[in-house]
C-alpha angles and dihedrals in degrees: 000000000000121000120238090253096051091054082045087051090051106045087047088051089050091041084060101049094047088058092045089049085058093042099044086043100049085053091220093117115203091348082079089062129094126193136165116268117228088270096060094256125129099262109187120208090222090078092078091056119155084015121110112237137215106203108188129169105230134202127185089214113039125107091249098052091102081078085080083088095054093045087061093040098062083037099061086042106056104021097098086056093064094274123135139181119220111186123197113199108209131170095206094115118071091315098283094146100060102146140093121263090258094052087051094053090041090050095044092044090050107032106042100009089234113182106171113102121279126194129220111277116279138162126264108187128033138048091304095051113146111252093253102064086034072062102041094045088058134110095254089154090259090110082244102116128103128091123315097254099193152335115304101041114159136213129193108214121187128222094268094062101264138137110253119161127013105209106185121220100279093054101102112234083232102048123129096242084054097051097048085056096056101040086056094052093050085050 
């Protein structure tokens, strides 16, 4: 007999599929997605239609949360050209994402004076991972798919609204082989 979390498990994981099936099958690739701002309000991801968007999965105490400063770098930089950031804060690593979705704001606002939009926490691995990166860890032919492996993963999004390019946590915001990407993607 099955326990009451593993139905759960199984209804959430067949919940999943079905709206990566509608998404996969409507061709509009994370514009399809809609998650809660920071704030607690619906935030398509349509919105940032024709952009080309920067998704990345945040922490406030990871070792690679100094990247914060990077992240609004490049977004300062190249926001004026049609680039956005879109930040998803998750606690899925070592805990390293403890807070509410207003400490999170407060932290990223003071400490790094980060100004690109941020969602309202999620998770982005196990049986309870948001749909998006359900979406965005899957084989869509990019050479992107495969487990989120830690905080700061990055993913390259067209203007389209398809995955381009997968840069894992170690790959600085401002690199030269990010940076590249994004400027060939604004042209």
């Amino acid at each position: 007999m099955r326990s009451s979390s593993q139905v759960l498990s199984v209804y959430i994981t067949i919940g999943v599929l079905l709206i990566m099936a509608t998404t996969l099958s409507a061709g509009s690739g994370v514009y399809a997605f809609t998650l809660n701002s920071i704030e607690g309000k619906p935030a398509p991801l349509a919105d940032y239609k024709g952009k080309v968007v920067l998704l990345v999965n945040v922490a406030s105490q990871c070792g690679y949360t100094p990247q914060y400063t990077a992240l609004e770098a490049i977004y300062e930089k190249y926001k004026d050209q049609g680039f956005v950031i879109l930040g998803f804060p998750a606690n899925n690593f070592g805990a390293q994402e403890p807070g509410t979705n207003e400490e999170i704001k407060t932290f990223c606002t003071r400490k790094y004076s980060v100004t690109f939009p941020m969602y309202a926490k999620i998770s982005v691995k196990g049986a309870d991972q948001a749909p998006l990166y359900a979406y965005l860890t899957k084989d869509t032919g990019a050479g992107i798919a495969g487990e989120i492996k830690w905080n700061f993963t990055k993913f390259l999004v067209d203007r389209d609204g398809k995955v381009v390019q997968r840069f894992e946590p170690a790959v600085t915001p401002d690199s030269k082989e990010m940076t590249a990407a994004i400027e060939k993607e604004l042209k």
